[in-house]
C-alpha positions as CSV (number, residue, x, y, z in Angstrom):
1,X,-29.4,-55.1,12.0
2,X,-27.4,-51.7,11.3
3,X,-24.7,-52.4,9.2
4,X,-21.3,-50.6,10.2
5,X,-18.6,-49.2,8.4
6,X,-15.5,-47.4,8.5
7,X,-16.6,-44.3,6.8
8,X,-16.4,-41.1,9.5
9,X,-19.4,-39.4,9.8
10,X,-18.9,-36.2,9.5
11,X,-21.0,-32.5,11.2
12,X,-21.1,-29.7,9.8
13,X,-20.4,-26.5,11.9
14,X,-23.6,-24.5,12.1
15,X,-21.5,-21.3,11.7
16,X,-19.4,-22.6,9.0
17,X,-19.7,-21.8,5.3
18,X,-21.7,-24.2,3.5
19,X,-19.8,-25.4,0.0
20,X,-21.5,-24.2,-3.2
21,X,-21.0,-23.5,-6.6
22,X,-20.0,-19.8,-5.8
23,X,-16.9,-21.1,-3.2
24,X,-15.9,-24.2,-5.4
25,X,-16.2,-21.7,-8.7
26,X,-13.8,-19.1,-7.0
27,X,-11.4,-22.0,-6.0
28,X,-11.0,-23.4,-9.6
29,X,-10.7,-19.7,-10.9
30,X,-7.8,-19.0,-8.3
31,X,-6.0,-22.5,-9.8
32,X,-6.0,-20.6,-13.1
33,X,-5.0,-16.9,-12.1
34,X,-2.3,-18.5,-9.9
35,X,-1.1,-20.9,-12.9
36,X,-0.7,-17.9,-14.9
37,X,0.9,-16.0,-12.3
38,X,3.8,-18.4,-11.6
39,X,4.2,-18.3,-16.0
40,X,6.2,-14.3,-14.7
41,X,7.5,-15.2,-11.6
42,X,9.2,-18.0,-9.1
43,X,7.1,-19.9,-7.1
44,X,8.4,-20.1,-3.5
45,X,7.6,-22.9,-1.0
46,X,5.3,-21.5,1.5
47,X,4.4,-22.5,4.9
48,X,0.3,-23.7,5.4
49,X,-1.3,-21.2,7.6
50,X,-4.0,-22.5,9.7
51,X,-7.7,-21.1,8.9
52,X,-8.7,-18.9,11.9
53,X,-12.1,-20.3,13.6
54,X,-15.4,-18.6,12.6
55,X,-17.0,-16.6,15.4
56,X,-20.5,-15.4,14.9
57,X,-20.5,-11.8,14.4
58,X,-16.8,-11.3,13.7
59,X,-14.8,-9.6,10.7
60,X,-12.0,-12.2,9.8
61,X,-9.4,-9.4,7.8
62,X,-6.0,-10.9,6.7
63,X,-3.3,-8.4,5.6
64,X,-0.7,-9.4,3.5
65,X,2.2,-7.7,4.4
66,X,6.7,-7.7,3.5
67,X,8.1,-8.1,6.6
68,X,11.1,-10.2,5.0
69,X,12.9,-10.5,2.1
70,X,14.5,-7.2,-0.1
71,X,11.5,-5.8,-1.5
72,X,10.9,-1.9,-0.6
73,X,9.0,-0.5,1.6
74,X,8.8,-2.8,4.6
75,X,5.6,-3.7,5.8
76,X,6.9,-3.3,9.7
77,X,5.1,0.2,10.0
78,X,1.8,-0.8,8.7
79,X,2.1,-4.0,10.7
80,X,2.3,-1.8,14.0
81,X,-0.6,0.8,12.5
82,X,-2.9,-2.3,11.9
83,X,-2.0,-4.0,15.4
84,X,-2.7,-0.5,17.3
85,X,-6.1,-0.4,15.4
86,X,-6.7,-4.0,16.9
87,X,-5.7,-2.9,20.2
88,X,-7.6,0.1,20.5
89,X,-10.9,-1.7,18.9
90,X,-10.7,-5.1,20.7
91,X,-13.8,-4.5,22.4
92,X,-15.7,-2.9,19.2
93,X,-18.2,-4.6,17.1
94,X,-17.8,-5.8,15.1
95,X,-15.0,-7.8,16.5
96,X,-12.3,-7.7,13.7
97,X,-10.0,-10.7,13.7
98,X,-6.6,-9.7,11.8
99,X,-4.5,-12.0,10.2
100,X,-1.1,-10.4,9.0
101,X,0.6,-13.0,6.7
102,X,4.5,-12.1,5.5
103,X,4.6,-12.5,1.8
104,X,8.5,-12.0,2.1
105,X,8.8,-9.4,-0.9
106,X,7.5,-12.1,-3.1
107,X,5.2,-11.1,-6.3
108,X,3.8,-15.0,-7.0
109,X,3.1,-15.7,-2.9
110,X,1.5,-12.6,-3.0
111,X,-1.0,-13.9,-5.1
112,X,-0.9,-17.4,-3.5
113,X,-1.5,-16.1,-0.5
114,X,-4.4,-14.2,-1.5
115,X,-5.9,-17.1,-3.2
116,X,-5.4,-18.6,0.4
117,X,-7.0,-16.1,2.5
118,X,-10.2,-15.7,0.3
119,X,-10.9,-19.4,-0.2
120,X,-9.2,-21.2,2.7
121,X,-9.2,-18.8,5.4
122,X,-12.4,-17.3,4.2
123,X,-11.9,-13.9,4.8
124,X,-14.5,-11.2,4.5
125,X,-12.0,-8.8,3.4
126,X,-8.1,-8.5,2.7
127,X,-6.1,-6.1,3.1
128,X,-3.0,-5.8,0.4
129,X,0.3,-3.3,1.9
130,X,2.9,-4.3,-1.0
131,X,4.1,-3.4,-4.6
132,X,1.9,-5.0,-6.7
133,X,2.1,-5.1,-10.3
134,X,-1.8,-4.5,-10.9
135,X,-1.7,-6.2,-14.4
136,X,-4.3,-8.7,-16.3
137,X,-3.5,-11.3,-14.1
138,X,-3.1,-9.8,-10.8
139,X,-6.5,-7.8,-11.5
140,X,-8.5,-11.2,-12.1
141,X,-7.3,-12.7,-8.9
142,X,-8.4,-9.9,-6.8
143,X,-11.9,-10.3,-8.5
144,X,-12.0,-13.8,-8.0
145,X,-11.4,-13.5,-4.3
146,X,-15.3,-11.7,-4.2
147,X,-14.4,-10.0,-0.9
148,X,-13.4,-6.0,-1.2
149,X,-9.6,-6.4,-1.7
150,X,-8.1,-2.7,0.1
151,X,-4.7,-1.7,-1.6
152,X,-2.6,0.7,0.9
153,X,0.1,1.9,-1.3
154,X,-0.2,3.5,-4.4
155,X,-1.7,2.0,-7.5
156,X,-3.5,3.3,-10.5
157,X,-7.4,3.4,-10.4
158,X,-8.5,-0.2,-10.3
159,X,-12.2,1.4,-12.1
160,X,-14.8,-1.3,-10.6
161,X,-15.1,-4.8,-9.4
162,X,-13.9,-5.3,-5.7
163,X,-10.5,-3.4,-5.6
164,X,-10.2,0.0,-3.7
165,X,-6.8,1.8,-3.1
166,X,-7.0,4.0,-0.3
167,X,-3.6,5.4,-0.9
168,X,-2.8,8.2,-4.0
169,X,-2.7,7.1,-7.3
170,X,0.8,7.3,-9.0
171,X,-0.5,10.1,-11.5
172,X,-2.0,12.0,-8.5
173,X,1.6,12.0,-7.1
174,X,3.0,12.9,-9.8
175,X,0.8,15.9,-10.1
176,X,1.3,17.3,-6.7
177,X,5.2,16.4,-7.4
178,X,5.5,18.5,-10.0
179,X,3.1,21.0,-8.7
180,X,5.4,21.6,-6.0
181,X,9.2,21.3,-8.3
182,X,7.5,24.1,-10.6
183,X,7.4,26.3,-8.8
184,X,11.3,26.2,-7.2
185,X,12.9,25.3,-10.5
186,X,12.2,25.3,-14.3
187,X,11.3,21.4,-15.5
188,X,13.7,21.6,-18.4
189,X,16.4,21.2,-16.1
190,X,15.8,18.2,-13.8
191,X,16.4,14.5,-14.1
192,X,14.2,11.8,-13.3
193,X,16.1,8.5,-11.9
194,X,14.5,5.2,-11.9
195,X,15.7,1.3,-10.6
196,X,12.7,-0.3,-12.6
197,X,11.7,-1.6,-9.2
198,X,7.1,-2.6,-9.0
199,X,7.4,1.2,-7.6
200,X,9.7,3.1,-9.6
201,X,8.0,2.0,-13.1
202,X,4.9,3.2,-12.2
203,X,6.1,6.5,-11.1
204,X,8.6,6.6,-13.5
205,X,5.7,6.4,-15.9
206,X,3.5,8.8,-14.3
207,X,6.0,11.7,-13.9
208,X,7.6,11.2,-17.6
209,X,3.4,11.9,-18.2
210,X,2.9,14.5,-16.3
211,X,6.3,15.9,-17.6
212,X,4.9,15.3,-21.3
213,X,1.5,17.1,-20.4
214,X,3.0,20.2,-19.5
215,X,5.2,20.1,-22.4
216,X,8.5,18.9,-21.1
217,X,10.8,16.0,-22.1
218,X,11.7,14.3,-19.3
219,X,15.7,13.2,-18.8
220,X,15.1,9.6,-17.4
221,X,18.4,7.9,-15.9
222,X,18.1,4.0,-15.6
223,X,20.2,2.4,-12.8
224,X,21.0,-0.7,-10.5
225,X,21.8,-1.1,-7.2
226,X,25.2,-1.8,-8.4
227,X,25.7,1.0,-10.8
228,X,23.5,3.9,-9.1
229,X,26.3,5.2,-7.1
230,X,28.3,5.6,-10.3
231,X,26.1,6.8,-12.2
232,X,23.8,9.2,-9.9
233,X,27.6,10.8,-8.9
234,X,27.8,11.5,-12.9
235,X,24.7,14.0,-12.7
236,X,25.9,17.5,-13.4
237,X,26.7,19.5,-10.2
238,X,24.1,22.4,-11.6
239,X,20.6,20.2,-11.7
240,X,18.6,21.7,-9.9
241,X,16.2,19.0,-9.0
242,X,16.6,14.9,-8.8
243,X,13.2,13.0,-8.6
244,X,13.9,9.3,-7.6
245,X,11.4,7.0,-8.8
246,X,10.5,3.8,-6.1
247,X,12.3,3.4,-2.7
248,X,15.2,5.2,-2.0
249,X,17.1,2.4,-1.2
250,X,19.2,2.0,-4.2
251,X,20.1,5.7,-4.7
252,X,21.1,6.3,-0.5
253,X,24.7,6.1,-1.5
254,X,24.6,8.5,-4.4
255,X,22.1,11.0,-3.1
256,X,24.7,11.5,-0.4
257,X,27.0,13.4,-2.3
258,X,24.4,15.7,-4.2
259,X,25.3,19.3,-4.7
260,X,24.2,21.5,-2.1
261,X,21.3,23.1,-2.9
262,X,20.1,20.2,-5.4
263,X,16.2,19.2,-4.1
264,X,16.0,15.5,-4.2
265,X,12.1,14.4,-4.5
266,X,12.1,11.0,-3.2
267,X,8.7,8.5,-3.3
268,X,5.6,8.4,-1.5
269,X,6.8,5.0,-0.2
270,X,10.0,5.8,1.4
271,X,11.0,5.1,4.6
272,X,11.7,7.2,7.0
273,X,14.3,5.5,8.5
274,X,16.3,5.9,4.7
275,X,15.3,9.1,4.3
276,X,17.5,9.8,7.3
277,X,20.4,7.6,6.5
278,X,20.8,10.6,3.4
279,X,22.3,12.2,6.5
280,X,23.4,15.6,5.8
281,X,21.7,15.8,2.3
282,X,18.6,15.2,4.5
283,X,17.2,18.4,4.7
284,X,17.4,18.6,0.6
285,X,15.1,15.8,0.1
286,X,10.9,16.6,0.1
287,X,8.2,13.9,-0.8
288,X,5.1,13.6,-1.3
289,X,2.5,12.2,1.9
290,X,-0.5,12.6,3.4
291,X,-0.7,16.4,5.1
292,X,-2.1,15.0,8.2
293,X,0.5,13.0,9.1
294,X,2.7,16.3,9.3
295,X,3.5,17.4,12.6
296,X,1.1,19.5,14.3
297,X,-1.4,20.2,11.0
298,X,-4.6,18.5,12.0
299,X,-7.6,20.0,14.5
300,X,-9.2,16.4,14.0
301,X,-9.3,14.6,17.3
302,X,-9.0,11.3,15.7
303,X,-5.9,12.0,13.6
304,X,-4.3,13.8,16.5
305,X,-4.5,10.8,18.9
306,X,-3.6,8.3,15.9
307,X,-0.2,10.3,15.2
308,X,0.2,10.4,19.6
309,X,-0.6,6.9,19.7
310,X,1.1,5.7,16.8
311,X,4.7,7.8,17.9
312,X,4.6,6.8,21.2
313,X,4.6,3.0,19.8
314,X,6.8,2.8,16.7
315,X,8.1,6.4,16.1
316,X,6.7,8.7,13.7
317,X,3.9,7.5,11.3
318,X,4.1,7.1,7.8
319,X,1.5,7.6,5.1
320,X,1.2,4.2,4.5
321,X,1.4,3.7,8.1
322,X,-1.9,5.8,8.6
323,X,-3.7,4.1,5.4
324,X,-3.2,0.9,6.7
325,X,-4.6,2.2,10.0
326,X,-7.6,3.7,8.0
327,X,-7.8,0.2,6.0
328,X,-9.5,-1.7,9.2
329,X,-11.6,1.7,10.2
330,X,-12.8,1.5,6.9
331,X,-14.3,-2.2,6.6
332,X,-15.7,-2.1,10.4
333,X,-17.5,0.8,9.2
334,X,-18.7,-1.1,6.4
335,X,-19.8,-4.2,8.5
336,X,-21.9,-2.2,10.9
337,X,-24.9,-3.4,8.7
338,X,-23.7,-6.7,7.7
339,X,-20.6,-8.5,7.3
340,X,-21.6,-10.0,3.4
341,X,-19.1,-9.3,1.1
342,X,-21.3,-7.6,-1.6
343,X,-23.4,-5.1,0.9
344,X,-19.5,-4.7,2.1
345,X,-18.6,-3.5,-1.1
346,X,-21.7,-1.7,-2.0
347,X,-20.9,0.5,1.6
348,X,-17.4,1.5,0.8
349,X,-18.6,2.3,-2.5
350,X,-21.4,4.6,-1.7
351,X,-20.6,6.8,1.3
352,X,-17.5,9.2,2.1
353,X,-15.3,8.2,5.4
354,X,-13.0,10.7,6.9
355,X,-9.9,9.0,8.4
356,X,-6.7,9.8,9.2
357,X,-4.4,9.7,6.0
358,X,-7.4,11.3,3.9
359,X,-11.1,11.7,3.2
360,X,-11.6,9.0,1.2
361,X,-14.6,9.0,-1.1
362,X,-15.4,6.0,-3.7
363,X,-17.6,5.2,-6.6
364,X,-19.2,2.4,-8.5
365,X,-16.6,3.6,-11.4
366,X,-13.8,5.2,-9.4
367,X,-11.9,2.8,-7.0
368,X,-8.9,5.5,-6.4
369,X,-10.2,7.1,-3.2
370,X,-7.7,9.4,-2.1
371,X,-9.0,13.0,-1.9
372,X,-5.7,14.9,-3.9
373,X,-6.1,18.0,-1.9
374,X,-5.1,15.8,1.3
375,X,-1.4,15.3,-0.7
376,X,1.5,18.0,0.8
377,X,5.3,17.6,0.1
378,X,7.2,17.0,3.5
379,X,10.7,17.5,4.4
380,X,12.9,18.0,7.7
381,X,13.9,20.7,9.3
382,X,16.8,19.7,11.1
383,X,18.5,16.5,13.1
384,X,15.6,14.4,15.3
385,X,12.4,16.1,14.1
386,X,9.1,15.4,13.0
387,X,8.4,15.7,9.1
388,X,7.2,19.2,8.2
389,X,4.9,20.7,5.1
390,X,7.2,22.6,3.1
């Protein structure tokens, strides 16, 4: 007789992952990276996020994304550049299904939820749109995930393993920055402000550099958002040039009541929506961005109906609006001859792709793909107007 028992008997999905050494491996890995994470930084409660179900042929992406809490930039434009790439490609093969999960301007959920989105979602590729401090750490738990990990705002060259950032490294910024100040002003004379914000160190960093390469010591003001106004207001009315360093959230107040005829060079990062709220010291202020994303600068058919497309949803684009946009072109393009995460990689890594922020081209070595002759300065022109080259 067949004996019975109260253990479930349990089928395995034919499409589903099969548990091995590699998945079980990356999971204990992820424990550690995340342990030492949370040694730097708080660890917030976060809400379980069910695994989206496996379809044969699709290209589960998640993006992790600030849509809350007080970290700079906000992730609401790339949000709407990634959800018109979804709507425009619905049909495509492959089928990409995007997950966009709010880290809430949190450094250790950041990590925790891409821990989450390579092992329990089982993504084939993520998609990262915040600061990140791209230390030791942070580093090991992007390889660990073994899926190409795409960073859309600036970081320095991740050199190798499954990292790419599409957007401009913080020492190519700093070039074209200076490129640009030099040429209106003499270096000696300006001042480089920083709030030690994820952002602002690194391109604190990179301009003091590219200020000590050309033979200039940098003046480097430190502030808070509760001191900035103060202190930015103590700036002598003669400087010619301000660069703020990070978002220009902290320094709107200050900035406001600049000289006239003071530039302000404000971040790759910044929104547009602050760079307005400078109000009349608006037209003073030029930063650095994609050229393509300039009002009427591009012949390409594709770029053109991504800035039409993109304005008529959310308002003008962004460059990091765009990268994010050039984020999901990237991996389809990637999956059109398999969706494993190593021929993935090997893909991105091997060929050029033209999209709309830049050309990006990649390496087995170099994992910064922004092509620098794609950077302009922008600026307005005048009240309700589309960003200009200047």
């Amino acid at each position: 007789m067949r004996r019975r028992t109260c253990t479930r008997r349990i089928t395995r999905c034919r499409t589903e992952r099969a548990p091995n050494g590699r998945v079980h491996g990356r999971t204990l890995a992820f424990a550690v990276a995340v342990a030492i994470s949370a040694c730097t930084a708080a660890n917030p409660s976060t809400t379980p996020t069910p695994a989206p179900t496996r379809e044969p042929g699709s290209l589960n992406v998640s993006a992790l994304l600030d849509l809350s809490g007080s970290r700079a930039p906000s992730g609401g434009p790339q949000r709407d550049a990634l959800q018109l790439w979804a709507d425009q490609h619905a049909t495509g093969s492959p089928r990409v299904r995007l997950k966009i999960v709010d880290v809430g301007g949190s450094p250790s959920k950041t990590v925790l939820e891409l821990r989450r989105a390579a092992v329990d979602d089982r993504a084939d590729a993520i998609v990262v749109g915040v600061p990140v401090d791209y230390d030791q750490p942070f580093a090991a738990a992007v390889q660990l995930a073994q899926v190409p990990v795409l960073f859309t705002l600036p970081i320095a060259d991740p050199a190798g393993g499954w990292a790419f950032a599409l957007a401009p490294t913080p020492a190519q910024l700093a070039r074209a920055t200076l490129d640009h100040a030099a040429a209106r002003a003499v270096l000696t004379s300006t001042v480089v402000v920083s709030d030690e914000s994820v952002t602002a160190i690194s391109e604190r960093a990179a301009l003091v550099a590219e200020m000590s390469r050309r033979g200039v010591t940098a003046n480097v003001i430190k502030v808070t958002a509760s001191d900035a106004g103060q202190r930015l207001r103590a700036i002598p009315p003669l400087t010619p040039i301000v660069f703020f360093a990070g978002s220009p959230k902290t320094y709107l107040d200050g900035a406001r009541q600049s000289a006239t005829g003071t530039l302000l060079y404000l971040s790759y990062v910044s929104d547009l929506g602050d760079i307005a709220d400078l109000r009349e010291a608006a037209p003073q202020a030029t930063w650095p961005a994609s050229r393509w994303i300039a009002a009427g600068t591009s012949a390409n058919p594709a770029r053109t109906a991504f800035a039409q497309s993109f304005t008529d949803r959310a308002g003008a684009p962004t460059s990091p609006a765009a990268t994010a946009y050039d984020a999901l072109s990237l991996l389809a393009a990637a999956a059109e001859e398999g969706m494993e995460p190593m021929r993935m990689r090997d893909r991105l890594q091997a060929a050029a792709f033209t999209g709309v922020a830049t050309t990006y081209q990649f390496s087995m070595s170099r994992r910064a793909g922004f092509a620098f002759d794609d950077l302009a300065l922008l600026g307005y022109t005048g009240a309700r107007t589309a960003p200009v080259i200047r």
